[in-house]
Steps between C-alpha positions, in 0.01 A plus 500: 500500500769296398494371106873310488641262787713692715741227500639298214321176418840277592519680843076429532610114407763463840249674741357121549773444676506760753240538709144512276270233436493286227270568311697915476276731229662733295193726610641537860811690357390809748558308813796376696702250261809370687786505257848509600575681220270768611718662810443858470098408481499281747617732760281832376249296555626450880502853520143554406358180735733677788352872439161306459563343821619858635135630413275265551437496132334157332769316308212401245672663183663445214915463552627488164790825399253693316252480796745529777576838384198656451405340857784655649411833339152476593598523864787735480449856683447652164199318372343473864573848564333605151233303599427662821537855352244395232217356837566853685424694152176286463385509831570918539314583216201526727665810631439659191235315259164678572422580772834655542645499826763784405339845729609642795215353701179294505289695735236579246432831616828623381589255259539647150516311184820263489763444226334247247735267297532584124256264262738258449766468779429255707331276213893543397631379816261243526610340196854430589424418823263216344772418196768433787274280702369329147908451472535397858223218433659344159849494652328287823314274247778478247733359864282277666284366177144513420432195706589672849335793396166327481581365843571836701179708530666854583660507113204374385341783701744761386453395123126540538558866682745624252234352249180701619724834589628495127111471364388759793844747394327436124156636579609755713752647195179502237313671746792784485493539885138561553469253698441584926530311781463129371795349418451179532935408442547735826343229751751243384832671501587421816541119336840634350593582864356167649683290233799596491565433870545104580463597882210732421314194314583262822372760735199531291430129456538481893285776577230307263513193676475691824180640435291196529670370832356875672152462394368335805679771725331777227224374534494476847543928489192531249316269764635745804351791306180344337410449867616801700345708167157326595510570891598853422204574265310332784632710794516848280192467389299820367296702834234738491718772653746639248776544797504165557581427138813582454685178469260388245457778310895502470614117499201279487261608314479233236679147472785606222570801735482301800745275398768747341476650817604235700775401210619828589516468843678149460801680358489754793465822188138598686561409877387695728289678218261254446438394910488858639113575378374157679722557771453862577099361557604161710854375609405169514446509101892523489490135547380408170828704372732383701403095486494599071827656452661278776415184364511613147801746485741298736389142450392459196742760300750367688406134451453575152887641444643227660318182286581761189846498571511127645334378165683728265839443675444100450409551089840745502683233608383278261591726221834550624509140549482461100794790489736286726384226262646667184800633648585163588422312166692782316794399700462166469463509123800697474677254710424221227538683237893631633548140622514298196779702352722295662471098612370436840731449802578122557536418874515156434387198189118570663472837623523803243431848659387789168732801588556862381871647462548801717683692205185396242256635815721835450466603134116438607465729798729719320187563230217475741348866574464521854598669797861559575502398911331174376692396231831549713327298775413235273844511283678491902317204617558317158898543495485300865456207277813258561482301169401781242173344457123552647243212616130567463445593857776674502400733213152519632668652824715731285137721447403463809709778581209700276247441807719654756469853602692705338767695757649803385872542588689803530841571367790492713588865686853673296826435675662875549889514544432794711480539869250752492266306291502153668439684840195641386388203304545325803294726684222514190510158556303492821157673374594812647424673186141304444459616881628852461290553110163373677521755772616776286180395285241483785667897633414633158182315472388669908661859355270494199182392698633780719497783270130357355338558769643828561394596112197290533243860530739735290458571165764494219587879534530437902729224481877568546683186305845600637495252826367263233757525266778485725400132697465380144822621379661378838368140460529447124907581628425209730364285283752556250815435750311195604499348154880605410579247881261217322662514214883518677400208675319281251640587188315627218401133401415438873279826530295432225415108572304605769163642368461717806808639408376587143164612629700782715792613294252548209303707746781703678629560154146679378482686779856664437364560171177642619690714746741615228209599253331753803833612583556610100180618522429693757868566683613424860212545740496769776264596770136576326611333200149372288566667159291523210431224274776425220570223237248244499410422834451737850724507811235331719438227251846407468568545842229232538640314261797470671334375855293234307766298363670570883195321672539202225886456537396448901355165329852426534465384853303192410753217415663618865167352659448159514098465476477797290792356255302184471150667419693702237643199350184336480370816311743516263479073413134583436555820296770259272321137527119594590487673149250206374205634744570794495427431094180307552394843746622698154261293289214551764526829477507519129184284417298684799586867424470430089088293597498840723525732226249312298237512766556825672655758299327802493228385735587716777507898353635790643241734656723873365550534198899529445578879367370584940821565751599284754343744753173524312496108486547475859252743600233362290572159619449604841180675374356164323310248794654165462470177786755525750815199444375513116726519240402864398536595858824350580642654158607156360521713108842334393415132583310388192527285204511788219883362430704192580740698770233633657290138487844354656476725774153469580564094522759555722271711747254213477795273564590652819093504575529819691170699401491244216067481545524846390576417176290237420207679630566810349542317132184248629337840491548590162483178313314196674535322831630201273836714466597392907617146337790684280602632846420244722689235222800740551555505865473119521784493248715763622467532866344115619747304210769679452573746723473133758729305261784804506494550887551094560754483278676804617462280826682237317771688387583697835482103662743377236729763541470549905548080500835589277654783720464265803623177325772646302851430618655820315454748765696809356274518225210737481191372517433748124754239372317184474264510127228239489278426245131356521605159395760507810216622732333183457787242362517352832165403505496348173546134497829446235395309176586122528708321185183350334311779497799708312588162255097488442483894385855496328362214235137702478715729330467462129851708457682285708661133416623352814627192608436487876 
């Protein structure tokens, strides 16, 4: 920290008179001292409170030179970026820390042994991973002070984590990598991911406080299958002839299996599997299915998604609520802080109205790091100003313009001096091309369907790629001519504004290149033309090469339909502002696949011995007696937790819950019935929380967007145009923060000096 005032002592004396208390402390030298003497750091620190404001960031720091700079480093692209290289290194290395993940596949029939990391390697990696996060921690507590560090609990957190993963790095080292499975630092890496994501922490803390508020309806689902568990092991009960046994045998022979059964059967992975034996003997036992999954299944599942997403949309808005709350106290401190560089403006001998000059609000905006279309709206709507200077409300308005949607304009189309040109602009003009392109597109995609099912029985030697070759050559002309018209019509600038554009010249263009590299290859085609293989790939695979990224360019028809347009739009605002759950689904994954590995690695064997053949494996699998629908039977070798990727991929299946009781049966089998909670603990995660909480809010999104497109008065604009964010999604149901709440938080602020 700081050992020397950062301002002289004769400057410290005058600050009395401008804005602190009484009573000022030489101590406070960090914080916000309003000096008029002090121009230049007066308005840098504007321009952090505005890009705090911008961010949602907490304006709870330290705002002295030295600290302003290292703030504004700490959030530049560099550091972050450096930062998020450093969690992907951290959290990959379970790809290759033993078990390695690096072989061809994890069937472990033909698995062989996998690349192992060096002694050494990722202990290496490890270690400056940890060093930048042990940096990333002291430059947090060295800008916000030991005194708001003890207040937040995720630093706190991440101090203790980066604590225990340096001791656990430590043993691991003196143990010169003979260490296994238990590594007790890989269960909490996924904190680096968790806190270095505000959103990620308020999604979190909402999904928390969710929890308790879906106990009752929980509950209600253990009750539904307590009870239908009971009057199944009373109606299946065991008989004296071994027909008529069947269903019990299979599904109820004992209370743990009676009830996984009907778990199952709630998530529709068994039905009609586990109903057929009682109902082959007596229809009317079809009832006690049918009133179990219909209840269960589509009541109570469904009930259950809707109070998850009900309760956890309410403690989302609350979060976002505090968001909104900090934007608006950053702006309101920068306001203040702007304003008393100048005397307020006197309206008459009572009535004195605290003002900001447009030209000061410039250098400021000038500095702040944000996006270009908002800092032109903002700069636009502040040079309406008729006297040069800014009110309060009036600046508060100025960033309102940061809660708008965000529509992207085109450039204007070039102005030709020839006849020629303007004609066929004019033409362009109409969507005769778009028109024209999307047929053209759909013709190619019917001629290549065409000519698969012709070649759908014939082998590679039988196949004649000349027809092929010559509707791809004929199209990629097509598609090339189309984007030379765009691109007379639009302008180069014009063309590539429009990401559909940009999505289908970079296609056409690497399919001319494609085409080029057969043609150099294997010359102009003719009439029997499949030659021999040459250079590094064959005729037929670049051929299909070629048709592949045809089908995707006939994506290029979506923006031209209105419904489909919309659903795409809402895909891509989830794939850019959805990234905090799909983060919290990352961290999931992590913690259940590494507690996977721990408890089932090596618990299920393979039953050849590697050195056999494929052939001899399969023939003396089908020579080996195993249950029908069993794990063994239905060949499920490569979904097992001998590595992380495979462990991820096994999760998933369980995710979907398609076949997912074969899992937990067949490792129930080999270790203890005990090991159905891992998998049962899973599901209600992944498929009932989760998997719930994404679909709603995909609901929310397509809403929010479908409720734009209607409203919106801009009617030339593609509905791909309009960007949201999560915070929009839900700003208009978020109450705005009143004066005394802001004034109350702005003087909690131990950096801060105000006068309000």
């Amino acid at each position: 920290m700081e050992t020397s005032p950062l301002l002289q002592r004769g400057i410290l004396k005058q600050a009395n008179g401008h804005g602190t208390n009484a009573n000022f402390n030489p101590r406070t030298r960090r914080s916000s001292i309003w000096l008029p003497h002090c121009v230049d750091l007066y308005i840098r620190q504007a321009v952090v409170l505005i890009e705090d404001a911008i961010n949602y960031r907490s304006i709870k720091h330290y705002m002295d030179s030295r600290s302003l700079k290292l703030y504004r480093w700490y959030y530049s692209r560099t550091w972050q970026w450096v930062l998020n290289v450093m969690i992907v290194f951290i959290l990959g290395l379970a790809f290759i820390e033993r078990p390695s993940s690096l072989s061809v596949t994890s069937d472990l029939r033909y698995k062989a042994c996998p690349w192992e990391a060096p002694c050494g390697l990722t202990e290496t990696i490890e270690m400056l991973c940890f060093l930048t996060f042990t940096l990333d921690l002291t430059a947090k507590i060295y800008l916000i002070g030991w005194g708001e560090f003890w207040k937040c609990r995720w630093l706190i957190g991440y101090m203790v984590v980066i604590a225990f993963s340096f001791m656990d790095w430590t043993l691991s080292w003196t143990m010169l990598c003979k260490e296994h499975n238990i590594r007790c630092r890989r269960l909490l890496r996924p904190f680096f991911l968790l806190q270095n994501s505000s959103l990620m922490k308020k999604t979190l803390k909402s999904i928390k406080r969710t929890l308790p508020e879906i106990m009752s309806v929980f509950l209600l689902v253990v009750l539904h299958l307590c009870l239908f568990t009971i009057f199944g092991m009373l109606l299946f009960t065991r008989q004296e002839e071994s027909e008529t046994n069947t269903e019990w045998e299979s599904y109820f022979r004992n209370l743990p299996q009676s009830f996984t059964s009907l778990l199952v059967l709630l998530t529709t992975a068994n039905n009609p599997d586990v109903m057929t034996p009682a109902y082959s003997s007596n229809r009317i036992y079809s009832l006690f299915f049918i009133l179990f999954s219909g209840f269960g299944t589509f009541f109570l599942m469904n009930l259950l998604t809707a109070i998850i997403y009900n309760q956890f949309r309410g403690y989302l808005l609350l979060s976002i609520q505090t968001s909104i709350l900090r934007r608006r106290m950053g702006i309101r401190a920068a306001f203040e802080l702007l304003s008393c560089q100048q005397p307020a403006l006197t309206l008459s001998d009572d009535d004195m109205i605290e003002c900001v000059q447009v030209k000061t609000l410039m250098k400021v905006l000038r500095r702040v790091k944000m996006d270009s279309y908002y800092r032109q709206a903002i700069i636009k709507k502040a040079l309406q100003s008729h006297n040069g200077h800014i009110e309060r409300e009036a600046f508060q308005m100025l960033f309102d313009e940061l809660d708008k949607d965000r529509i992207k304009e085109h450039p204007p189309a070039p102005e030709y001096s020839s006849v020629i040109l303007r004609k066929l602009q004019r033409v362009l003009s109409h969507g005769v091309i778009t028109v024209g392109g999307n047929a053209v597109a759909l013709a190619n995609i019917i001629c290549i369907c065409t000519i698969l099912v012709i070649d759908s029985r014939k082998t590679l030697s039988q196949r004649d790629d000349y027809y092929l070759e010559l509707i791809n050559c004929f199209f990629i002309l097509c598609y090339l001519l189309e984007m030379i018209l765009k691109i007379i019509s639009l302008g180069w600038r014009g063309y590539f504004s429009h990401g559909s554009n940009i999505f289908d010249g970079f296609l056409t263009v690497l399919l001319l290149i494609l085409q080029i590299c057969v043609f150099a290859t294997y010359r102009l085609p003719y009439p029997s033309w499949n030659p021999a293989k040459k250079g590094m790939l064959p005729l037929y695979e670049m051929a299909h090469l070629v048709n592949m990224l045809i089908v995707v360019r006939f994506l290029r028809i979506i923006p031209n339909i209105k419904l489909m347009a919309l659903v795409a739009s809402t895909l891509m605002d989830l794939v850019k502002n959805l990234r905090a759950f799909v983060g919290i689904l990352v961290v999931v994954f992590y913690v259940y696949a590494i507690i996977g590995i721990w408890l089932f690695k090596g618990v299920i064997v393979s039953p050849t011995n590697i050195s056999c053949s494929h052939s001899q494996i399969r023939k003396y699998s089908a020579n080996v007696s195993v249950a029908c629908g069993s794990y063994e039977q239905l060949g499920y070798w490569a979904n097992n937790f001998d590595d992380f990727a495979s462990s991820l991929v096994l999760l998933y299946n369980i995710m979907v819950v398609n076949n997912w009781q074969v899992f937990f049966e067949a490792y129930s089998r080999h270790t203890s019935e005990w090991s159905k909670i891992y998998f049962i603990a899973w599901w209600l995660t992944s498929s009932v929380m989760w998997v719930n909480l994404f679909v709603a809010l995909i609901i929310e999104n397509f809403i929010y967007k479908c409720d734009r497109s209607h409203g919106s008065s801009v009617s030339d604009m593609s509905l791909t145009d309009f960007e949201t964010t999560v915070q929009l999604m839900f700003r208009e149901h978020i109450p705005e923060p009143t004066e005394e709440e802001i004034i109350s938080r702005l003087h909690e602020n131990p950096h801060l000096h105000l006068t309000l």
